[in-house]
C-alpha positions as CSV (number, residue, x, y, z in Angstrom):
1,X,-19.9,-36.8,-16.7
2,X,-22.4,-34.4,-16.6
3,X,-21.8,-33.7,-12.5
4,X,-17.9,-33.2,-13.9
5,X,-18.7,-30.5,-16.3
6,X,-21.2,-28.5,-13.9
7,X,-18.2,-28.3,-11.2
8,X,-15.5,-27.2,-14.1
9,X,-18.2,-24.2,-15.1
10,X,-18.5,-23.7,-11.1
11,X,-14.8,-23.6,-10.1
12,X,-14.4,-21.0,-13.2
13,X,-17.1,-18.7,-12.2
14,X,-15.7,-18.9,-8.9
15,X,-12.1,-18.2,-10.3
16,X,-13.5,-15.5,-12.7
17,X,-15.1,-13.4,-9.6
18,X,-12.1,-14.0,-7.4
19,X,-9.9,-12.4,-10.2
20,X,-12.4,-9.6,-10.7
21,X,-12.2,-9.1,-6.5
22,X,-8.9,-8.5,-7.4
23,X,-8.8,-6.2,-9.9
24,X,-11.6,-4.6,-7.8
25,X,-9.6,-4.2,-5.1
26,X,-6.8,-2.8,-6.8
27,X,-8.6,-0.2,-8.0
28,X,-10.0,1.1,-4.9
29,X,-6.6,1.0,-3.7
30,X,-5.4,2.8,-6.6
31,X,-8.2,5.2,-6.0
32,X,-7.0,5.7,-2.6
33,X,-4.3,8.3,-3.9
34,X,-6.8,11.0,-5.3
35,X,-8.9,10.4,-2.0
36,X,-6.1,11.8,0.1
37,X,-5.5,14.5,-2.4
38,X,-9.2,15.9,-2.3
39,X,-8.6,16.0,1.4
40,X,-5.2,17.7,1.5
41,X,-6.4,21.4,1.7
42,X,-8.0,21.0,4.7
43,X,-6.1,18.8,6.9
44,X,-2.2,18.2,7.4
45,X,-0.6,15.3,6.7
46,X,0.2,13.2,9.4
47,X,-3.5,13.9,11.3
48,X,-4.9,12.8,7.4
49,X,-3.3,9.4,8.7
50,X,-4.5,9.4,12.0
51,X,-7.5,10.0,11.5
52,X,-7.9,7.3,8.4
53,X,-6.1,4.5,10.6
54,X,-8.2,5.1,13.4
55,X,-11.2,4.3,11.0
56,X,-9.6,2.1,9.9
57,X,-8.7,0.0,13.2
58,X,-12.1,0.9,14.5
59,X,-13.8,-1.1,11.6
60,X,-11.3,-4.2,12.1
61,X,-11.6,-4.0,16.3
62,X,-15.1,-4.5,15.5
63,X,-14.1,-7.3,13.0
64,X,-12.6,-8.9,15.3
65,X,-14.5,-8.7,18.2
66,X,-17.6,-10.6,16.2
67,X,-15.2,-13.2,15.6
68,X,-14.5,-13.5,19.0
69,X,-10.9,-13.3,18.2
70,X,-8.2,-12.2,20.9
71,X,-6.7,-9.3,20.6
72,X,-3.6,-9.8,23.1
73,X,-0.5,-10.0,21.5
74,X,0.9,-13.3,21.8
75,X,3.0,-14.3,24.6
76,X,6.4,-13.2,24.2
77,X,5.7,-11.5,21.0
78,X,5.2,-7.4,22.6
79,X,8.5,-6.2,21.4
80,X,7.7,-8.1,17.5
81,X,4.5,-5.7,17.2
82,X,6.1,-3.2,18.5
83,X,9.1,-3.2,16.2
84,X,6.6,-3.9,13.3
85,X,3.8,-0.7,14.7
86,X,7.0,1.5,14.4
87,X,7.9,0.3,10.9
88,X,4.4,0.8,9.9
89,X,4.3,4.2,11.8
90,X,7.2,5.9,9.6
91,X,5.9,4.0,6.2
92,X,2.7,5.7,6.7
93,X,3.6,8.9,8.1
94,X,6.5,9.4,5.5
95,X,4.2,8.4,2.4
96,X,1.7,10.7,3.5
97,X,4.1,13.5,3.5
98,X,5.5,12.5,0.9
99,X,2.3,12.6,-1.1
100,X,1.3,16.1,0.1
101,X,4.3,17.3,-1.4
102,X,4.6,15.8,-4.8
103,X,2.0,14.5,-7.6
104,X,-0.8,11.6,-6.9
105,X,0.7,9.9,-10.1
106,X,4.2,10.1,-8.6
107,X,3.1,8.7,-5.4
108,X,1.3,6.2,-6.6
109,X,3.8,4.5,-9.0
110,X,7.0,5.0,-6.3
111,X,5.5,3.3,-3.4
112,X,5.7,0.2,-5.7
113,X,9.0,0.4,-5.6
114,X,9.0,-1.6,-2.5
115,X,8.4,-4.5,-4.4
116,X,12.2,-4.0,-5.6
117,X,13.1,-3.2,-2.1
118,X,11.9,-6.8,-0.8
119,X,13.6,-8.4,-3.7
120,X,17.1,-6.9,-2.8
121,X,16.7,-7.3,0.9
122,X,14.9,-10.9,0.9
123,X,18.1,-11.7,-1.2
124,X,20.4,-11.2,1.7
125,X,18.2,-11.8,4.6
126,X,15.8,-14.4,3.9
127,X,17.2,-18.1,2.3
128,X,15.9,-19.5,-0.4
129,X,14.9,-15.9,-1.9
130,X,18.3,-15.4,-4.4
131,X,18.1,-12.9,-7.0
132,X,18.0,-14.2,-10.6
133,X,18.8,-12.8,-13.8
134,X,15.5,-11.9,-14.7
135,X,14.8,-10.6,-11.9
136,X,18.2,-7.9,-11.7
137,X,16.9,-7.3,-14.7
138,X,13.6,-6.6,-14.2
139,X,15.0,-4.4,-11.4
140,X,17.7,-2.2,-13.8
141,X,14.5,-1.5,-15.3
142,X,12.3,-0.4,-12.9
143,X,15.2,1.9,-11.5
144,X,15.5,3.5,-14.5
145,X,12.2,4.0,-14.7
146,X,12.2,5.7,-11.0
147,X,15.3,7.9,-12.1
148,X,13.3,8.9,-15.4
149,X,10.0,9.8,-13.6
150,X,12.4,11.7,-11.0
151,X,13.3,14.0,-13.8
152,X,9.9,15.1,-14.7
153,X,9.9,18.4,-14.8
154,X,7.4,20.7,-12.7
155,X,4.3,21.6,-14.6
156,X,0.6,22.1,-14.0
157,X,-0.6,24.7,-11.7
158,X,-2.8,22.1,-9.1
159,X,-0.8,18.8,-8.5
160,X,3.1,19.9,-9.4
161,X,5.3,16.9,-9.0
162,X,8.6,17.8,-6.7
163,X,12.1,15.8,-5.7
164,X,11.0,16.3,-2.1
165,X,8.1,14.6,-2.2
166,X,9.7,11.9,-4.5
167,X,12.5,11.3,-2.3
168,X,9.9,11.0,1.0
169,X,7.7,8.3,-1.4
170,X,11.1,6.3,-2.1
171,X,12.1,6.5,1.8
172,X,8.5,4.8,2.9
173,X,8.7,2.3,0.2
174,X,12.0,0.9,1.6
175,X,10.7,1.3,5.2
176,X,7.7,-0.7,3.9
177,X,9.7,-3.0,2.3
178,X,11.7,-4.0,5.8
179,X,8.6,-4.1,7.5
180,X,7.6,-7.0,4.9
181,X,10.9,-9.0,5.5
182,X,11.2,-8.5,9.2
183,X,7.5,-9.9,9.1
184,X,8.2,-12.9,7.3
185,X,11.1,-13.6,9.6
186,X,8.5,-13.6,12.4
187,X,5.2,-14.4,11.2
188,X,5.2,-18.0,12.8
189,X,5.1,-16.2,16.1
190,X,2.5,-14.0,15.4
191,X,-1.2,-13.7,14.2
192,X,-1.6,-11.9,10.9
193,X,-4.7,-10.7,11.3
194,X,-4.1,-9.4,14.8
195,X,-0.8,-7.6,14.0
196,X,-3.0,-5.8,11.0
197,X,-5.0,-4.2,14.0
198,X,-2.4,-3.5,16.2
199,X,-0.5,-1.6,13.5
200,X,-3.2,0.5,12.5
201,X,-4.2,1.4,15.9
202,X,-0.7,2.0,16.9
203,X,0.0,4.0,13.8
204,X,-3.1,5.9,14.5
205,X,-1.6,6.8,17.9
206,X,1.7,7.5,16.8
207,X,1.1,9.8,13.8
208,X,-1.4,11.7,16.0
209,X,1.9,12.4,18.4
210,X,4.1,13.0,15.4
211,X,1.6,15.9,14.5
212,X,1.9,17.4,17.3
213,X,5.2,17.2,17.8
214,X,5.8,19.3,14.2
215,X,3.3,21.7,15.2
216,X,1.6,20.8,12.2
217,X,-1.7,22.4,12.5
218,X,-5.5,21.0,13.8
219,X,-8.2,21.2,11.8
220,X,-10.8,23.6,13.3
221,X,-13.3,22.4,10.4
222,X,-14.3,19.5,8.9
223,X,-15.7,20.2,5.4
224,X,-17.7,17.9,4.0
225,X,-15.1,16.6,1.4
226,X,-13.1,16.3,4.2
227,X,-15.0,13.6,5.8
228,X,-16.1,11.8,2.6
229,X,-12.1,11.6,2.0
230,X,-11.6,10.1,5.3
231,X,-14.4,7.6,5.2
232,X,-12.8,6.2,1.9
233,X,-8.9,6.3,2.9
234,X,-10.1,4.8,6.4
235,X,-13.4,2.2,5.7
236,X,-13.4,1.6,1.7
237,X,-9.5,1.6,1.1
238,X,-8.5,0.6,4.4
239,X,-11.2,-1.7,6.3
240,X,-13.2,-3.1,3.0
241,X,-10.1,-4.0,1.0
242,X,-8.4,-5.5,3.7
243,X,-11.5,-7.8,4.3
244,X,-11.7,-8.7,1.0
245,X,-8.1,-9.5,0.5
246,X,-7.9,-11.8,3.7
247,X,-11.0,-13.6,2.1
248,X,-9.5,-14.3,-1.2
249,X,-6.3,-15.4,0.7
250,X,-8.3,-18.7,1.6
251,X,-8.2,-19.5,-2.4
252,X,-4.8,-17.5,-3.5
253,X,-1.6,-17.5,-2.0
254,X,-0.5,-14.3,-1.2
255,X,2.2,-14.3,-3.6
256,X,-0.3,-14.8,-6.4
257,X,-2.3,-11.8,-5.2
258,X,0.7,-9.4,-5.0
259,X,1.0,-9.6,-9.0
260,X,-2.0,-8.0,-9.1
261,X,-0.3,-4.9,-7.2
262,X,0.8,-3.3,-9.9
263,X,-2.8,-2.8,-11.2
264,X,-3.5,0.0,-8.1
265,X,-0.7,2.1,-9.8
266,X,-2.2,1.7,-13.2
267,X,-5.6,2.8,-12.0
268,X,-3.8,5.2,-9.2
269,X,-2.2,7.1,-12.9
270,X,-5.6,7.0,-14.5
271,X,-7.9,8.4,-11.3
272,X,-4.9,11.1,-10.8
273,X,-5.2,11.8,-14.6
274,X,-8.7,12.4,-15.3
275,X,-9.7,13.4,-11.4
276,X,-6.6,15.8,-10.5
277,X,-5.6,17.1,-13.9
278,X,-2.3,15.1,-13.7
279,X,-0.1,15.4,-16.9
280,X,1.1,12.5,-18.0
281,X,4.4,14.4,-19.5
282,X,7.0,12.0,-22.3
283,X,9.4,11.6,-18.9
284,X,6.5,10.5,-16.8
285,X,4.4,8.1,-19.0
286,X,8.6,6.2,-20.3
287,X,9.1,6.0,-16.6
288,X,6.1,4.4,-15.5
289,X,6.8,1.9,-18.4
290,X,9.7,1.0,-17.4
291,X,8.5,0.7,-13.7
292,X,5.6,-1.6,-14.3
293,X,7.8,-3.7,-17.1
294,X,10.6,-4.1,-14.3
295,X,8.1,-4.6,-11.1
296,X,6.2,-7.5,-13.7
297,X,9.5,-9.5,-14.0
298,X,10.1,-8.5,-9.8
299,X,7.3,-10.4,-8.1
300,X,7.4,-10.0,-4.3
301,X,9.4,-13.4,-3.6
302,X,7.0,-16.0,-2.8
303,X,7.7,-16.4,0.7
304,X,8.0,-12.8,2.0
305,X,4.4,-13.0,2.8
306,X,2.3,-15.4,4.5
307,X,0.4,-17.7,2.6
């Protein structure tokens, strides 16, 4: 008996931590935002996410290679990461444009949208993923909520919000969104950690091109917030979390973990708040309400993602 209670009081400290891994997690990601921010004055965009996804797929080569895990693309499979780098090139490249141009709290609560994106897509691509009531509701909502934060007016001097930017955050949320189901539709041919690296390294590449093919401008230095910025977006956001998350996916299904995205725009809001000066205007604060209310009663369908 006494065996049976000491394994109950284990399997809930272990439960409690892998919750507060979560929550951790999803506030580094929400974190992230103000990161690329401090960062913006002295890089352009689409190098900021070169630069971080190179990091990035440095930290997860070397990951890998420790593990003594192959890194050749399954046989057959070249065109499947391909199609899936591309979609993960112009997700990235567009959110990071995207978030140059309009406010960290914006960006961080409209790349959720995706959620609502999966949801509409999975229901016409994927079987077995049919849209409910609640969850047409729960997406009227969040729309609303998009369309309310959309009209938030200009204001602060620092971090202005913009319809540009907002539009270019809504574009690489649907983009992410058919990466998601087009991944599920092929994730029994392919390894989920090795496409992780192979996106990142190929995104890496591919942004770096897309610079240079908009002229945007090289850096000629590299301040020292600079580097601290990309050393967060690249190993903390990018190689830590991602470590973390595939360890907790031994005890959580993925599904379960994705209710715990919308906590990275809630802490996203709050870092953008008291680190950028973001206002959080009447228009803004109803929106995100909405959004969080709607994306709450939108999970990410259970078997977009693998388990």
């Amino acid at each position: 008996m006494g065996d049976n209670n000491f394994k109950e009081r284990l399997v809930k400290v272990v439960d409690g931590r892998c919750i507060f891994s979560l929550v951790a997690i999803n506030f580094l990601w929400g974190a992230n935002i103000v990161f690329i921010k401090v960062g913006a004055d002295a890089i352009a965009p689409l190098y900021m996410a070169s630069f971080r996804f190179f990091l990035a797929a440095g930290a997860l080569y070397a990951y890998l290679y420790f593990k003594k895990c192959s890194f050749t693309p399954e046989l057959g499979t070249h065109r499947i990461y391909l199609i899936i780098s591309l979609f993960f090139t112009l997700h990235i490249g567009l959110f990071y444009v995207g978030a140059f141009k309009t406010s960290a709290s914006h960006a961080v609560i409209l790349i959720n949208t995706h959620i609502l994106f999966v949801a509409l897509l999975a229901h016409f691509l994927l079987l077995h993923d049919r849209l409910s009531l609640l969850k047409i509701g729960g997406m009227i909502l969040a729309f609303l909520g998009v369309i309310t934060i959309a009209l938030d007016p200009p204001g602060g001097i620092v971090n202005p919000p913009s319809l540009t930017g907002d539009l270019l955050i809504l574009l690489s949320a649907l983009i992410l969104a058919l990466k998601i189901v087009f991944v599920k539709k092929q994730i029994h041919k392919i390894d989920p950690i090795k496409i992780v690296f192979w996106e990142m390294f190929a995104g890496a590449v591919l942004t770096l091109l897309w610079g240079f093919l908009l002229r945007e401008p090289f850096p000629e230095t590299y301040p020292g917030y600079l580097l601290f910025s990309l050393f967060y977006q690249g190993m903390v956001a990018g190689a830590f979390c991602f470590a973390v998350a595939t360890a907790l996916l031994k005890r959580y299904r993925a599904s379960q973990m994705a209710s715990f995205t919308v906590l990275a725009s809630l802490f996203g809001v709050l870092c953008s708040h008291l680190y950028l000066g973001d206002q959080l205007t009447l228009y803004f604060i109803a929106g995100g309400i909405l959004m969080v209310i709607g994306l709450m009663l939108t999970p990410i369908p259970n078997n977009t993602v693998p388990d």
